[in-house]
N, C-alpha and C positions, 0 to 999 in steps of 0.2 A: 504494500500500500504506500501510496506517494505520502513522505511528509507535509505537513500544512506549512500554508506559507505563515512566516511570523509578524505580517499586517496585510492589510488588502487595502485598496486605493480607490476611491470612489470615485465616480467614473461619470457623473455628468450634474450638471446644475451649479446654485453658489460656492457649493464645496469642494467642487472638479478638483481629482487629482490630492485630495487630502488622504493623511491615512489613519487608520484603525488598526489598532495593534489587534492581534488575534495570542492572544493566551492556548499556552499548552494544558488543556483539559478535557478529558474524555466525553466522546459526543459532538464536540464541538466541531464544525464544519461549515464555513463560510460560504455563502454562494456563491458560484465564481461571475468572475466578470460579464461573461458571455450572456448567462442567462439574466442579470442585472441588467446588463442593454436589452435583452427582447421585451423583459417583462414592463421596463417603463418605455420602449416603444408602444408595447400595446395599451398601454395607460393613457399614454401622452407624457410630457414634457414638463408640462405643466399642471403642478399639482395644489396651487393655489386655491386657499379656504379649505380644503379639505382636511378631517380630521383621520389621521390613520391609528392603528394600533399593529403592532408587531407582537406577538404574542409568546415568540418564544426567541427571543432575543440575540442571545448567543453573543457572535460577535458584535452586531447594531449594522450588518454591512444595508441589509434593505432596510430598516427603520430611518438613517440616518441618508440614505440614497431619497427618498420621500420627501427628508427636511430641507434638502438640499435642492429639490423642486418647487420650496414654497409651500407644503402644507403646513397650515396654522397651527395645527399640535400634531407631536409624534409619539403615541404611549410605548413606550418601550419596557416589555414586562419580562424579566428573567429571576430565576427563583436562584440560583449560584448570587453568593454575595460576591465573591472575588470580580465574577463576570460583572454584576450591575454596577461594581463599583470603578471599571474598566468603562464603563459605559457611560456613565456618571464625569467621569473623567474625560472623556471623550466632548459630550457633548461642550463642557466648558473652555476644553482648548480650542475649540470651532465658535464659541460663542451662536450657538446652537439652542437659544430662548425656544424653540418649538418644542425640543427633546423633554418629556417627562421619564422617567427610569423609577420603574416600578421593582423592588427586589421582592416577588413572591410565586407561589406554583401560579402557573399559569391558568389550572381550569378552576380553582379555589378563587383566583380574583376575577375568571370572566364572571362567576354566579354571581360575586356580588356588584359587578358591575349592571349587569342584567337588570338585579334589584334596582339599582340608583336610574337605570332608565339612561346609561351610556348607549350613545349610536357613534358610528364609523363608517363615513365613506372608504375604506380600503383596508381591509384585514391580512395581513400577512402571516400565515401560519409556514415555520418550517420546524418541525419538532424531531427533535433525535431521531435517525433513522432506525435505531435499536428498541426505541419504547412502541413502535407499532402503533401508534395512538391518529393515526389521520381521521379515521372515522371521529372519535371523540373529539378531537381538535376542532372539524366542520360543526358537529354538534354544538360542542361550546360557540362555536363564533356565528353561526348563523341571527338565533334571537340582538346579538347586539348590533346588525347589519343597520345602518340609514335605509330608507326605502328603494332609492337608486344605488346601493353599494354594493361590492365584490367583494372578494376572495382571491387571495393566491396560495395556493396550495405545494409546498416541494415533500416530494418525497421518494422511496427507493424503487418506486414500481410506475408503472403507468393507472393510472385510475381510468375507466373506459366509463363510458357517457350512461351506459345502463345503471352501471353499479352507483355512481353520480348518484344519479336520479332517485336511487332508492336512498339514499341519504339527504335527498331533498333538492337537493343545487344542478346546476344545468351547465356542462360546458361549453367555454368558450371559448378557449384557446389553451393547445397544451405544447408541449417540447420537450427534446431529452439533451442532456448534454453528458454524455461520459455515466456514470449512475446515477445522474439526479435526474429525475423528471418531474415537470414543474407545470403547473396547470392554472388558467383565469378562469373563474368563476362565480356562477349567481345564483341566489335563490333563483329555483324553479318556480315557486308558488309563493305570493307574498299577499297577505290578507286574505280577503274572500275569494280564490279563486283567479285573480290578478296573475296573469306571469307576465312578467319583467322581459322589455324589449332592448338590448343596446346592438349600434353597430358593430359589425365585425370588422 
């Protein structure tokens, strides 16, 4: 297995070309650059007003690629303190006022965010490829979606449209790079019966 790189370099917006140390710790796996450019091609550029949440933190490389586009807040939630405090860190050498850094489990603070009646235009789920948890991860993140909001989903397999669907979400656009496959996604059904139109 290739060793990790010991920073990754963000790769477009106010932050181009900054970097983020990546910490030697188990699980941990950066996204690579490659799929960072397709996935905020297919976003857009510009991610102005919009509130995101990163849900499983890690390095900060997509939470912190978002901030760097303009969105108004970036929750950045990871349960390793060494990690959030890496991130914490991060955000302040950037002067990165959007970044929030949440140190907690990840599906213990979506319920109570749920509770508080938190929404998110863009949910970034990439959770350890060893804990299995994508189905759960989608679960947690769906109820706190904005009405027009997505999903990006990374993980070790391809998720196919059927299987999607029985977890609720519809896709949109997916990709592989090397073992990561990495997917955009939407509620299938939102309110009474409603599905959610965007372009492709």
């Amino acid at each position: 297995m290739a060793s990790l790189p010991r920073e990754v370099r963000l790769i477009g917006g106010r932050f181009k070309r900054s970097k983020l140390p990546v910490l030697d710790h188990p699980g941990l796996r950066p996204t690579p650059d490659r799929v960072r450019e397709t996935l905020f091609n297919w976003l857009g550029q510009d991610l102005a007003g919009w509130q995101v949440l990163d849900l499983f933190a890690g390095s900060g490389a997509l939470g912190f690629e978002a901030a760097s586009r303009g969105a108004a807040q970036v929750t950045l939630v990871e349960k390793d303190s060494l990690l959030a405090n890496s991130l914490r860190s991060s955000a302040a050498r950037l002067g990165a006022q959007a970044v929030n850094v949440v140190c907690q489990d990840a599906f213990a603070w979506s319920a109570r965010a749920v509770d508080a009646a938190q929404r998110f235009d863009l949910i970034l789920l990439d959770p350890p490829f060893a804990d299995d948890v994508s189905d759960k991860a989608l679960q947690a993140a769906r109820p706190l979606l904005s009405a027009a909001g997505s999903a990006y989903l990374e993980c070790n397999r391809a998720c196919d449209a059927e299987l999607l669907a029985s977890w609720g979400w519809r896709l949109l656009r997916q990709g592989r790079a090397g073992a990561v496959h990495f997917h955009w996604l939407e509620p299938s059904v939102v309110g009474h019966g409603t599905t959610l139109s965007r372009p492709l």
